[in-house]
C-alpha positions as CSV (number, residue, x, y, z in Angstrom):
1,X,-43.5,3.1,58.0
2,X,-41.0,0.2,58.3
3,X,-37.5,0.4,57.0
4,X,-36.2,-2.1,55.4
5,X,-33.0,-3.4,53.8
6,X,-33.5,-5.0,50.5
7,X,-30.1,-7.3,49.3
8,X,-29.9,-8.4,45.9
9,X,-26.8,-10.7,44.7
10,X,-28.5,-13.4,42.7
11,X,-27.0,-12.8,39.4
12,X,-22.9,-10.9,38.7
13,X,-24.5,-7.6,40.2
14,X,-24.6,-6.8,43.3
15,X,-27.5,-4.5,44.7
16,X,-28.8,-2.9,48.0
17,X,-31.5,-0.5,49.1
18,X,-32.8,0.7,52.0
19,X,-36.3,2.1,51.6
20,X,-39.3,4.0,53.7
21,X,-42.6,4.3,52.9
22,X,-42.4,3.3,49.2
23,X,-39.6,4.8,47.9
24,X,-35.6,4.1,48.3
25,X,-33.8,6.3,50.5
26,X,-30.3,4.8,50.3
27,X,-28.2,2.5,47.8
28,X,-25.2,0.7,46.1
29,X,-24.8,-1.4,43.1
30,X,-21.7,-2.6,41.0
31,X,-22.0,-4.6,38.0
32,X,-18.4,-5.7,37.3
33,X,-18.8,-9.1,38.2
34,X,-19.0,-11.5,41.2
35,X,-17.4,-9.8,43.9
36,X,-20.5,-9.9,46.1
37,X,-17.9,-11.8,48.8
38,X,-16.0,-8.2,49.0
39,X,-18.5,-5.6,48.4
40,X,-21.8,-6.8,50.0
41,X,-20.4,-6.1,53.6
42,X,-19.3,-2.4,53.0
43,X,-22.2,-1.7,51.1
44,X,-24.2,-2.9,54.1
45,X,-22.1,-0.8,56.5
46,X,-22.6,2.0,54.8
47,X,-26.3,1.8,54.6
48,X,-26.2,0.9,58.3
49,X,-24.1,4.3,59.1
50,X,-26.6,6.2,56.7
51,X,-29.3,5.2,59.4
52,X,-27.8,6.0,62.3
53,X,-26.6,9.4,61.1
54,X,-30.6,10.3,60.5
55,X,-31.5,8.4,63.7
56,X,-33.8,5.6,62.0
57,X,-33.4,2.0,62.8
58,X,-34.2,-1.1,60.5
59,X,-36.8,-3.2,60.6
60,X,-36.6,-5.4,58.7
61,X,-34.2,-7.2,55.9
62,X,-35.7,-8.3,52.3
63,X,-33.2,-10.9,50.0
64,X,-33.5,-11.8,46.6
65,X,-34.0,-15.5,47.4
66,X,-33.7,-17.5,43.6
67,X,-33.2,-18.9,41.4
68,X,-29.9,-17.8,40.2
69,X,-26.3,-18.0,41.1
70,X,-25.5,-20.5,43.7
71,X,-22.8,-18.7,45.4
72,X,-24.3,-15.4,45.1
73,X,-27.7,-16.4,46.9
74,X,-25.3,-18.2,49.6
75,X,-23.5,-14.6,49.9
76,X,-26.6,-12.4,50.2
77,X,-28.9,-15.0,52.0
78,X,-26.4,-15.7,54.7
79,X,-25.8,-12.1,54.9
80,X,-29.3,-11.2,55.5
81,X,-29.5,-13.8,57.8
82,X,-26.8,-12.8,60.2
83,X,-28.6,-9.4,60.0
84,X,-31.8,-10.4,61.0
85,X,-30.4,-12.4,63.7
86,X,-28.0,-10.4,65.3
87,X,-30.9,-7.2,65.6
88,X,-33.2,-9.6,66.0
89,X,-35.8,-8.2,63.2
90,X,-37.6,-10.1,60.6
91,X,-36.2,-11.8,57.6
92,X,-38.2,-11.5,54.1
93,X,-37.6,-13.3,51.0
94,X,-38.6,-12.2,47.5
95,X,-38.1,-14.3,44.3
96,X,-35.5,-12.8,41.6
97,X,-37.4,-13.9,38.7
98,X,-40.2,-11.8,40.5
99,X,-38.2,-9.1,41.2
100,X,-37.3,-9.0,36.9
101,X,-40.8,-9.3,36.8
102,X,-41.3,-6.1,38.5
103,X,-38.9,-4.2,36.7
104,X,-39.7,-5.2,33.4
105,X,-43.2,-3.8,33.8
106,X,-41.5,-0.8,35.2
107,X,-39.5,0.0,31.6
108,X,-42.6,-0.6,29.5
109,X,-44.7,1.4,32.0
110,X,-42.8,4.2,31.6
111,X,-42.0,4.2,27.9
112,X,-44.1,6.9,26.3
113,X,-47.1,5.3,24.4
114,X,-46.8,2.4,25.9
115,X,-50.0,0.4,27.2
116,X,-49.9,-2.7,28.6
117,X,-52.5,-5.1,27.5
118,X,-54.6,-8.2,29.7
119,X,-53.3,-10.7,27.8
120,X,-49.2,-9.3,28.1
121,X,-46.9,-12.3,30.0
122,X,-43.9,-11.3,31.3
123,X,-40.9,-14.2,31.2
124,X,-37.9,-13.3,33.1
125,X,-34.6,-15.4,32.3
126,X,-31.4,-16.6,34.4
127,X,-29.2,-17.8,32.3
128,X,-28.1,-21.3,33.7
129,X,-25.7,-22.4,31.4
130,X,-25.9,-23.5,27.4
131,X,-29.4,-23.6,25.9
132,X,-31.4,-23.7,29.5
133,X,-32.6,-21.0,31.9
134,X,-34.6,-20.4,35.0
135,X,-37.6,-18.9,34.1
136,X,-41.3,-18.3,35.1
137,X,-44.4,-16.5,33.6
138,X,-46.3,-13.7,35.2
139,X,-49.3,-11.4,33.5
140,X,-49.5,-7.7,33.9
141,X,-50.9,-7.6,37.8
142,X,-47.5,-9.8,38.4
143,X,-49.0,-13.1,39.4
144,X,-47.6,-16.3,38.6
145,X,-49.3,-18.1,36.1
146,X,-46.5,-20.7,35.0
147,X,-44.3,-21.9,37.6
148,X,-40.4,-21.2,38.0
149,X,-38.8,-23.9,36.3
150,X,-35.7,-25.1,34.0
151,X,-36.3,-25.2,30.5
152,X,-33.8,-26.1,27.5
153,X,-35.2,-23.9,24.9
154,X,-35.6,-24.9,21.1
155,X,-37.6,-23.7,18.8
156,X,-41.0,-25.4,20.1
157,X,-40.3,-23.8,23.5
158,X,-43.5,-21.9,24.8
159,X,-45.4,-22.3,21.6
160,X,-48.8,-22.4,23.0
161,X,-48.5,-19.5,25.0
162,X,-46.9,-17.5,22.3
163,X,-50.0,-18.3,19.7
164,X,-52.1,-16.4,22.1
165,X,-49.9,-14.1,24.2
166,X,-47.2,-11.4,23.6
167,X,-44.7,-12.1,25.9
168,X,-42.1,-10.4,26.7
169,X,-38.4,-12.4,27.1
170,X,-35.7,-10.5,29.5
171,X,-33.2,-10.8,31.4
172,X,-29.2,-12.6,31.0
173,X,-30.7,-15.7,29.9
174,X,-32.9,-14.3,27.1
175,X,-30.3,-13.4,24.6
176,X,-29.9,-17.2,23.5
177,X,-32.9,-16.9,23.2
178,X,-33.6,-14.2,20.3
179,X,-32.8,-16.5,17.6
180,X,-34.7,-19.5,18.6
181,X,-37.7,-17.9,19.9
182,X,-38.9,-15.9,16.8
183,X,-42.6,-15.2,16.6
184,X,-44.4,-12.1,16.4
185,X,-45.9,-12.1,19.8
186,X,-42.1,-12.9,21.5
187,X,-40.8,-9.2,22.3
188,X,-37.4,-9.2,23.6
189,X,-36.2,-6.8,26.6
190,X,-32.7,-5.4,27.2
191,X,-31.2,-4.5,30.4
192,X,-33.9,-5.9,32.5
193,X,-31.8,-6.9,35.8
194,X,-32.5,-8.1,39.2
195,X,-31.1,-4.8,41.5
196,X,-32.1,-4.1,44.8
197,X,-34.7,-1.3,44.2
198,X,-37.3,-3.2,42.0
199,X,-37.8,-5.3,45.4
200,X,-39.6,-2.7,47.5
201,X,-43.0,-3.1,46.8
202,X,-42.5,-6.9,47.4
203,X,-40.8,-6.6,50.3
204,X,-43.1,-3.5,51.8
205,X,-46.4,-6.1,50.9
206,X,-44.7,-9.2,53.0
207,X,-44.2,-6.9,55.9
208,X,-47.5,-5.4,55.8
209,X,-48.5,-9.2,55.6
210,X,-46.3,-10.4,57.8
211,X,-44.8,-13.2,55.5
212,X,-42.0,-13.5,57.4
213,X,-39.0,-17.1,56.5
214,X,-37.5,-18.6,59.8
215,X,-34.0,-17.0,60.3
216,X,-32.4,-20.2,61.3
217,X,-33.7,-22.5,58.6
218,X,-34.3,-20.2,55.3
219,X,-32.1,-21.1,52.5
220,X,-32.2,-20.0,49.1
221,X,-33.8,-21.4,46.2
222,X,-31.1,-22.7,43.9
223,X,-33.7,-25.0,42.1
224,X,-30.9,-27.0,40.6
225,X,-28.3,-28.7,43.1
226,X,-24.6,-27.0,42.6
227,X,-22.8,-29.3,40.9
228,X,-18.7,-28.7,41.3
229,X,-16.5,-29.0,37.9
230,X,-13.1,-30.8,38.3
231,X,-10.9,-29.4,36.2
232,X,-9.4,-31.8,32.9
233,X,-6.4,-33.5,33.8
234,X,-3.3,-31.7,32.3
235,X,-1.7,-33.9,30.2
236,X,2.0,-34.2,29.6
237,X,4.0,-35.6,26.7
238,X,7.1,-37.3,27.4
């Protein structure tokens, strides 16, 4: 059963886990913000010493690959890159509104009573600034049925989908939502994250698969080109 290190910085949390054979055998998260620059690397050290103490070696390293935060993907893609190679093992790349997806299904799963019907979508948000998002639509088996986009939501948004489909809204972008979406069939999620863990089935399925990116040319997918803010001119009254 490979091992594999899954890295997850897309959004202000950082995440890692190393699983085997289904299941996560070692991890770190911190939500306080976007300090992926300073934590990323000891969290990966420490996962690294975790393997050598049991005597297993990695095979392989899964990232969260976008849409999302611009530098955060640089930070964890780079990363994962330099990983894969300097030990010359296989790079994997899983989408984050995927890996929401995933975990979204996972909470409703689990909630007692809860039955999850053929016609369910699943809409995970990144919040991307005002009224838009990165966002995408998957049904209950997790396949894509509306591709990741950005949309400026209003109050029209997704009205043919929601007049024949609950679908469930998640994730840091979806809050803005709430008010502006408000039809019975839109159900709203909270604390549905991207973190590290909710990628191992993904990531287990590509390397049984072998869907393996090219180390040297991989980059994330930012969707939207990063667009620096100067800051306003300070000005001074004589």
């Amino acid at each position: 059963m490979p091992i594999i290190l899954q890295i997850e910085t897309s959004t202000n949390i950082c995440s890692i886990a190393l699983s085997e054979g289904g299941k996560s055998i070692f991890g770190r998260r911190n939500d306080e913000g976007l300090n992926h620059a300073r934590l990323l690397s000891p969290f990966i050290d420490e996962a690294i010493d975790f393997l050598s103490e049991n005597e297993k070696k990695l095979d392989a390293v899964a990232v969260s690959s976008g849409p999302g935060s611009y530098t955060g993907l640089r930070i964890g893609v780079s990363t994962a890159k330099g990983l894969c190679y300097g030990l010359d093992i296989p790079l994997i790349s899983i989408s984050t509104l995927e890996i929401m997806a995933i975990a979204a299904k996972k909470v409703l799963e689990e909630t007692e009573n809860s039955k999850l019907k053929t016609d369910n979508l699943f809409c995970p948000m990144i919040d991307a600034r005002r009224m838009e998002v990165y966002t995408a639509f998957f049904d209950e088996n997790n396949y894509l049925v509306r591709d990741i986009s950005a949309d400026i939501i209003d109050e029209n948004s997704y009205s043919d989908l929601l007049e024949k489909h609950t679908i469930y809204f998640f994730g840091n972008g979806a809050e803005k939502c709430r008010s502006i979406l408000k039809p019975p069939n839109a159900v709203f999620l909270d604390n549905i994250i991207p973190e590290a863990e909710n990628m191992i089935t993904l990531a287990e399925k590509s390397f049984a698969d072998k869907q393996f990116e090219n180390v040297a040319y991989f980059e994330p997918f930012y969707l939207k080109e990063f667009q620096a803010t100067e800051p306003k001119q300070l000005i001074i009254n004589n």
